[in-house]
C-alpha positions as CSV (number, residue, x, y, z in Angstrom):
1,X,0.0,0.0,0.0
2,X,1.1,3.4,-0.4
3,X,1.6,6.1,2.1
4,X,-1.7,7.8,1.2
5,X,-4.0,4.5,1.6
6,X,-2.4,4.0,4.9
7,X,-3.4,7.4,5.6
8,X,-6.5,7.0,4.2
9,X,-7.2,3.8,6.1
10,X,-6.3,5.5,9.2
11,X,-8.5,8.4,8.8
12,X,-11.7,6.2,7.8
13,X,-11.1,3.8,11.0
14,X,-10.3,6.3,12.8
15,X,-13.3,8.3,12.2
16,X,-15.2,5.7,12.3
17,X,-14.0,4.5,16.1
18,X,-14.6,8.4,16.9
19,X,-18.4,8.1,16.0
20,X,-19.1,5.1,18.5
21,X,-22.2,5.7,20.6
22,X,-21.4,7.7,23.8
23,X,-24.5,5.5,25.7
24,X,-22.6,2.1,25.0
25,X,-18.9,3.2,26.2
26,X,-19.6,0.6,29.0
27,X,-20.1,-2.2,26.6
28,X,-18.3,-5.3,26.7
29,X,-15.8,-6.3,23.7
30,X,-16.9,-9.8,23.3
31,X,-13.5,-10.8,21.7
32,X,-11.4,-9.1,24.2
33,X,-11.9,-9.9,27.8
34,X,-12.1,-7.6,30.4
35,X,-12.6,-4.8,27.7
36,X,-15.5,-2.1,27.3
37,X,-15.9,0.2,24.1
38,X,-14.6,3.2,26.3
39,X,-11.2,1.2,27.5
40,X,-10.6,0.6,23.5
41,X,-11.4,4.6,22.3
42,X,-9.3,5.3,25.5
43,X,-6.0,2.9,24.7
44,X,-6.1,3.7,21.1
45,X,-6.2,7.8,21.3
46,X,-3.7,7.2,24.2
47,X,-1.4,5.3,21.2
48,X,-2.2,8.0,19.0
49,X,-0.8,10.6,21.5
50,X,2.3,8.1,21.7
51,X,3.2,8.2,18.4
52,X,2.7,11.4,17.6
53,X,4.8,12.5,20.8
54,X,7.7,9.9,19.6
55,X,7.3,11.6,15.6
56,X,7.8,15.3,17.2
57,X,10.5,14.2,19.1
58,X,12.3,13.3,16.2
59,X,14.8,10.6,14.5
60,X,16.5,10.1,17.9
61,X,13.5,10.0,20.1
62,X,13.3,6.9,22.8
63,X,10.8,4.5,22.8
64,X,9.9,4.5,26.5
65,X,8.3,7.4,26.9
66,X,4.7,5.9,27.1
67,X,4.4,6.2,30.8
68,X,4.3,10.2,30.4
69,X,1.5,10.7,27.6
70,X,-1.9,11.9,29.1
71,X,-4.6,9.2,29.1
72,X,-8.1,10.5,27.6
73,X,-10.8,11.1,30.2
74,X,-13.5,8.9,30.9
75,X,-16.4,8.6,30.5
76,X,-18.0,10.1,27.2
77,X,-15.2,12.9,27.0
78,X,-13.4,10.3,25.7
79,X,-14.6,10.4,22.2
80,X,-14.3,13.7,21.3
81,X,-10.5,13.4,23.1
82,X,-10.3,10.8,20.6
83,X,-11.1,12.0,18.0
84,X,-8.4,15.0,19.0
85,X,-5.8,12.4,19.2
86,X,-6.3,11.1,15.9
87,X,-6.6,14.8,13.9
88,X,-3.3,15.3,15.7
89,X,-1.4,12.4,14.9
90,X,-2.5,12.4,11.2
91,X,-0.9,16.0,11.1
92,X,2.2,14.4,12.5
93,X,2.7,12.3,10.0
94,X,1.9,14.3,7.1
95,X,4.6,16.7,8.2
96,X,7.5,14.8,7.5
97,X,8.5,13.1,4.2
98,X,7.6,9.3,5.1
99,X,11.3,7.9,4.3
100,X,12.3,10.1,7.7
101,X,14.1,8.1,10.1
102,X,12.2,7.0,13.2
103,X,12.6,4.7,16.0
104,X,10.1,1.5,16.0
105,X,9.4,-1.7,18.1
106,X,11.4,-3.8,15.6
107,X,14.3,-1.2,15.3
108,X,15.3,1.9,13.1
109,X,12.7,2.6,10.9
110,X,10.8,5.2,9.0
111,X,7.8,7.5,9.1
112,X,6.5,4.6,7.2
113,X,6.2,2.3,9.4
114,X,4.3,4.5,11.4
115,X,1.5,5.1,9.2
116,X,1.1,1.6,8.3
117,X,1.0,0.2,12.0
118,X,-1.7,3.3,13.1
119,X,-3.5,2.6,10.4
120,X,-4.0,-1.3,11.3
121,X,-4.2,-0.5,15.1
122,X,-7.0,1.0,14.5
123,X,-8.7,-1.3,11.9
124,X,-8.7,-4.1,14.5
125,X,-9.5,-1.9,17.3
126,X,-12.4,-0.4,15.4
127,X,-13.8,-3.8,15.1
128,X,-13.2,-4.1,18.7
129,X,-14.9,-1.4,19.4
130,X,-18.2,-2.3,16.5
131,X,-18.2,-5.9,18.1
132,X,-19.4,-4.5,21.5
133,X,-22.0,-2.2,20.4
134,X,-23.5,-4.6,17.9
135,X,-23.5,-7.4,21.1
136,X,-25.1,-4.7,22.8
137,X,-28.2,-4.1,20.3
138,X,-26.2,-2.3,17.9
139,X,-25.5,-2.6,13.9
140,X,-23.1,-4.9,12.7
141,X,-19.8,-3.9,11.8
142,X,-18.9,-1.9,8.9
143,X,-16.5,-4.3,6.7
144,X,-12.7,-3.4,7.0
145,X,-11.0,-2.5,3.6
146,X,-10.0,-5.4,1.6
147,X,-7.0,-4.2,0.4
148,X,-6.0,-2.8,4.1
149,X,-7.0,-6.2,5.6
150,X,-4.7,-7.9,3.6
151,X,-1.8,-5.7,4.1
152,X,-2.8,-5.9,7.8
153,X,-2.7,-9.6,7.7
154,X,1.6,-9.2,5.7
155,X,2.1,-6.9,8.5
156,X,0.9,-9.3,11.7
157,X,2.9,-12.2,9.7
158,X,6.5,-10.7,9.1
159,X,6.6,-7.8,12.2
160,X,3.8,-8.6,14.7
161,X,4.2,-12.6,14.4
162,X,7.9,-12.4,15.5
163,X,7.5,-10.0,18.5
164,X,4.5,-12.8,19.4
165,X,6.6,-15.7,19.0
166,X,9.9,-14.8,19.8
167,X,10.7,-18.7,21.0
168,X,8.4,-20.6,18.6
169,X,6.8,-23.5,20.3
170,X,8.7,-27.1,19.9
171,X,4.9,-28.3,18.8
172,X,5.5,-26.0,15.5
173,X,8.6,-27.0,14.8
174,X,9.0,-27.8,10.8
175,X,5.1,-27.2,10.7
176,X,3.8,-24.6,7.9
177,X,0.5,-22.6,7.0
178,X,-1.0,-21.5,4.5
179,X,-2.6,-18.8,4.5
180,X,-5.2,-17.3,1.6
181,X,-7.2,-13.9,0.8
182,X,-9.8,-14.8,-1.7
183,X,-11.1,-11.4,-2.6
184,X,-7.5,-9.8,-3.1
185,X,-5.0,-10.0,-5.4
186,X,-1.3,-12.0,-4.2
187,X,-3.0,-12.5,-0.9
188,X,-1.0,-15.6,0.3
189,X,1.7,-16.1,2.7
190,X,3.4,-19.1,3.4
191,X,4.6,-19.9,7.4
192,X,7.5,-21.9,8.2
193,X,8.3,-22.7,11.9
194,X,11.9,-23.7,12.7
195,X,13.5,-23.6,16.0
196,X,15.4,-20.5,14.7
197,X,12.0,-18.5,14.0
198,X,9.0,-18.1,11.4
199,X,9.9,-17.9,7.8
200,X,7.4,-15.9,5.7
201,X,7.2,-16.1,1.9
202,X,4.9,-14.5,-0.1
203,X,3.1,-16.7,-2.7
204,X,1.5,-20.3,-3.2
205,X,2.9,-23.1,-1.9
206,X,2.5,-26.8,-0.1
207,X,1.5,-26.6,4.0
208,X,0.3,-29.1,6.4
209,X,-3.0,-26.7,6.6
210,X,-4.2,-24.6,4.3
211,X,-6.5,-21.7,5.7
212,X,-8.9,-19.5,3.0
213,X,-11.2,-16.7,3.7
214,X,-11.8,-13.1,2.9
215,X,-8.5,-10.6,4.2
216,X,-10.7,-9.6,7.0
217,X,-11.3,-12.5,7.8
218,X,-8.0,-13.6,7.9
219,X,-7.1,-10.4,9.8
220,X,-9.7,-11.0,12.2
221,X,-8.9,-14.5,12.4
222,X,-5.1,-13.8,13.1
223,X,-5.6,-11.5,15.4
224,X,-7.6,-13.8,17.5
225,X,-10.9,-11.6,17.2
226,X,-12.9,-14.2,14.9
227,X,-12.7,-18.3,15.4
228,X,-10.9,-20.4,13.1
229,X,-13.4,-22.6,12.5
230,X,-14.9,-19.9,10.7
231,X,-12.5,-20.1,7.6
232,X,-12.3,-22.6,4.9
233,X,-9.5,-25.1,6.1
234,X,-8.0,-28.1,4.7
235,X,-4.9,-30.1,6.1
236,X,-3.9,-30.3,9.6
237,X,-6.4,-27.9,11.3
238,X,-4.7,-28.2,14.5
239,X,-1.6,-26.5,13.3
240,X,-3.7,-23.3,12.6
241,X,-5.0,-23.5,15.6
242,X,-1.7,-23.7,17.9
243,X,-0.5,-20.7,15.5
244,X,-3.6,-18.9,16.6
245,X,-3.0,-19.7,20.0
246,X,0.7,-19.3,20.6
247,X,0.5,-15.9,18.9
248,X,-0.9,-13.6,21.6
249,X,0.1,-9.9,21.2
C-alpha cells in the first residue's frame, strides 16, 4: 500500500471509532476480555498521543516514553479526546516526508512504518470497538477494507508474528500454513516454523494446513478476534489452531 492509503485507512477507522455511541462506552468487547468500548477509544487515542509525541520528538527520540502521555478522560469525554488524538497524529505524519528516520518496536525505521502500524491498530480496534455495540443491540460492523486487511494480515505475519513468538513452540517446529485472501489479489503467505524463528514467503505453496477466507477474515482470524473454524480449512487444522493460540500480542 502506499503512504496515502495507509493514511487514508487511518483516517476512515479512525473516524469511524470516533463516531461510537457515547450511551454504549460501558459495553463489553466480546473478543477481548475484560474490555469495554470506552477502554478501546481510550488505549487507542492514548497510542495515537504516543506516536505522535515519539514523531515530534524526532529521528533520535526513545521508545519508552509511554508512561508520560496523558490518558483520555472517561467517560463520554473520551470520544471527542479521541477524536483530538487522531486529527493530531494524522498531522504528525503528514509533516515529514515518510522515508524520515524513526525509531520503532522492531528497530530503526521510518515515518512509514508508522503510518502503516496506526493505520492497522486501529482497523482491529475499530472492530473491537463495532463488536461490543453490535452485542449490545447495535449494527453490525462496517467491513474493514480489503485491500487494508490484507496488508494488515503481511504486517501481523512478518513484524507482529515475531515479536509474538519470539521462541516458537517445539509443537510448531517444521510445521507450515498457508494462508489465503480470496477477494485480493497476491494475498498468500506461506509460514515456516523452525526452532530458529518463522519464515514468511509470499506466494503459493505446499502446508500441512491450508486456511482460506476473505483478508478480513484472515485479519480478524489472526488476530484472535474471529474463530478459526470460521475459515475454509483443509490439512492439519490443529496446526492453525496452535499458531492462533501461541500468537498472543
Amino acid at each position: 500500500m502506499t503512504p496515502d492509503q495507509y493514511l487514508n485507512l487511518l483516517r476512515t477507522e479512525g473516524l469511524r471509532l470516533a463516531a461510537m455511541p457515547a450511551d454504549a462506552l460501558s459495553a463489553p468487547v466480546p473478543t477481548v476480555p475484560g474490555w469495554t468500548l470506552e477502554r478501546v477509544v481510550r488505549h487507542t487515542g492514548k497510542v495515537h498521543r504516543w506516536v505522535r509525541a515519539t514523531l515530534a520528538a524526532g529521528p533520535d527520540a526513545q521508545l519508552d516514553g509511554a508512561a508520560g502521555i496523558e490518558s483520555l478522560p472517561n467517560g463520554p469525554d473520551c470520544l471527542p479526546a479521541y477524536r483530538e488524538a487522531l486529527d493530531g497524529l494524522l498531522v504528525e505524519l503528514v509533516a515529514h516526508d515518510v522515508e524520515r528516520a524513526a525509531p520503532t518496536f522492531a528497530g530503526p525505521g521510518t515515518i512509514r512504518f508508522w503510518m502503516r502500524r496506526q493505520a492497522h491498530e486501529v482497523a482491529v480496534h475499530r472492530v473491537d470497538a463495532a463488536d461490543a455495540v453490535h452485542a449490545a443491540g447495535g449494527a453490525a460492523p462496517e467491513p474493514v477494507d480489503a485491500e487494508g486487511a490484507a496488508d494488515g494480515v503481511d504486517e501481523w505475519a512478518r513484524l507482529m508474528l515475531a515479536r509474538a513468538l519470539p521462541t516458537v513452540p517445539p509443537t510448531l517446529h517444521g510445521r507450515s500454513v498457508h494462508l489465503h485472501g480470496t477477494d485480493t489479489s497476491d494475498a498468500e503467505w506461506l509460514l515456516r516454523f523452525t526452532p530458529a524463528g518463522v519464515q514468511v514467503e509470499s506466494g503459493h505453496g505446499g502446508a500441512d494446513v491450508a486456511v482460506r477466507g476473505s483478508a478480513e477474515e484472515l485479519l480478524l482470524a489472526m488476530w484472535r478476534r474471529r474463530p478459526l473454524a470460521a475459515l475454509e480449512m483443509s490439512g492439519d487444522v490443529s496446526v492453525a489452531q496452535q499458531l492462533v493460540d501461541a500468537a498472543r500480542i
